[in-house]
C-alpha positions as CSV (number, residue, x, y, z in Angstrom):
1,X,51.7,-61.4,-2.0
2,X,49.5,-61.2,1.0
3,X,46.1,-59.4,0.6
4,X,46.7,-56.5,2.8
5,X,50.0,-55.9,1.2
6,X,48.1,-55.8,-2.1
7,X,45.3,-53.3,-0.6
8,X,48.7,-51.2,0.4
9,X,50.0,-51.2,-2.9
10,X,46.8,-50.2,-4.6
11,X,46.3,-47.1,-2.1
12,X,49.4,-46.5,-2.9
13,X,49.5,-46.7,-6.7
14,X,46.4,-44.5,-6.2
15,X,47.6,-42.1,-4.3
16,X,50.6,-41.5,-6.9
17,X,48.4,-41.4,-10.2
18,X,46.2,-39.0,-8.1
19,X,49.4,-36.5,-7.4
20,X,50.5,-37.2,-11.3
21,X,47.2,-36.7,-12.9
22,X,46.8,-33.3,-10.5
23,X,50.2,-32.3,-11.9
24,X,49.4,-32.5,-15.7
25,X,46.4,-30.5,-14.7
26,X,48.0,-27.9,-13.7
27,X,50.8,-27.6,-16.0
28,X,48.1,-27.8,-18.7
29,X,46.0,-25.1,-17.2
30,X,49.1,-23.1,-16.5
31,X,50.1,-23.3,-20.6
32,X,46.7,-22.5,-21.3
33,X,46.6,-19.4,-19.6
34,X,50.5,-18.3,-20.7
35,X,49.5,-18.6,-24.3
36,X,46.0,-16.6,-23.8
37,X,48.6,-14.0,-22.5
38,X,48.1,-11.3,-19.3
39,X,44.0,-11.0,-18.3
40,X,42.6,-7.8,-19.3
41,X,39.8,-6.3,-16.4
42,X,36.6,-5.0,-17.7
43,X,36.0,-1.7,-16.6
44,X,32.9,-1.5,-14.8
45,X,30.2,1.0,-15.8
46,X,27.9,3.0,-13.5
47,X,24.3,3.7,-14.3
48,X,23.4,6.9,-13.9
49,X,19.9,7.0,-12.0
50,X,17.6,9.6,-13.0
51,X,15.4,10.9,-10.6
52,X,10.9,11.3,-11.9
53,X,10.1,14.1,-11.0
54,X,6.5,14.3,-9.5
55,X,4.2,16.8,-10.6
56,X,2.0,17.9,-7.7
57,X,-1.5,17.5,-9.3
58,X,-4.0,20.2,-8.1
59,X,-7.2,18.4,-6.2
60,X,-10.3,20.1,-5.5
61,X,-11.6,20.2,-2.2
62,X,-15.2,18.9,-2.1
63,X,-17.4,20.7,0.5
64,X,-19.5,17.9,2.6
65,X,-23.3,18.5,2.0
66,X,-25.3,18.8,5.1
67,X,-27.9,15.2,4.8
68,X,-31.8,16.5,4.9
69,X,-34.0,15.2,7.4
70,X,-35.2,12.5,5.4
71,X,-32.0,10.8,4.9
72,X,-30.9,11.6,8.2
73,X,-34.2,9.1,9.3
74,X,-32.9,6.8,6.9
75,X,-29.5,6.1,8.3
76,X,-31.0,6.2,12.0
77,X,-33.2,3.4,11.0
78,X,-30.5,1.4,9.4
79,X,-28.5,1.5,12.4
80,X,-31.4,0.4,14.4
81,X,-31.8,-2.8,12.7
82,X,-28.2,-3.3,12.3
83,X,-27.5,-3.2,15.9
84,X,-30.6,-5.8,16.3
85,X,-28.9,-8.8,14.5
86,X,-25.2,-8.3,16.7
87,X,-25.3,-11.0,19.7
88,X,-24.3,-9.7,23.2
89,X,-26.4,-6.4,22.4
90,X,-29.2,-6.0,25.1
């Protein structure tokens, strides 16, 4: 027996215990299932959502207090020496 003939036969024998074993498989599987008997579907259940409800939460307005002179001076002066230490200020 040449070797390529023996390479053929091997594919070959392959091939046919691939088909075979594929077969048994599915004639296995195929038992299996006829002996567990017709599948049964689970229902599926919604969730019902429920919806918070927000409660609107009363906020008091806080009226903005005029700044006396005094603190007036002080901001002024803070912005003074704020705008001395940006570059490209002149």
């Amino acid at each position: 027996m040449s070797h390529s003939s023996m390479l053929k036969a091997r594919r070959q024998h392959q091939k046919t215990r691939k088909l075979l074993d594929g077969e048994a498989k599915k004639a296995k599987r195929l038992a299996k299932e006829a002996l567990a008997g017709p599948a049964v579907k689970k229902e599926k259940v919604k969730k019902v959502r429920v919806k918070k409800v927000k409660e609107a939460v009363a906020t008091e307005k806080v009226k903005k207090v005029k700044l006396t002179s005094e603190e007036l001076g002080r901001l002024e002066a803070k912005k003074k020496t704020a705008d001395t230490g940006k570059k490209g200020k002149s």
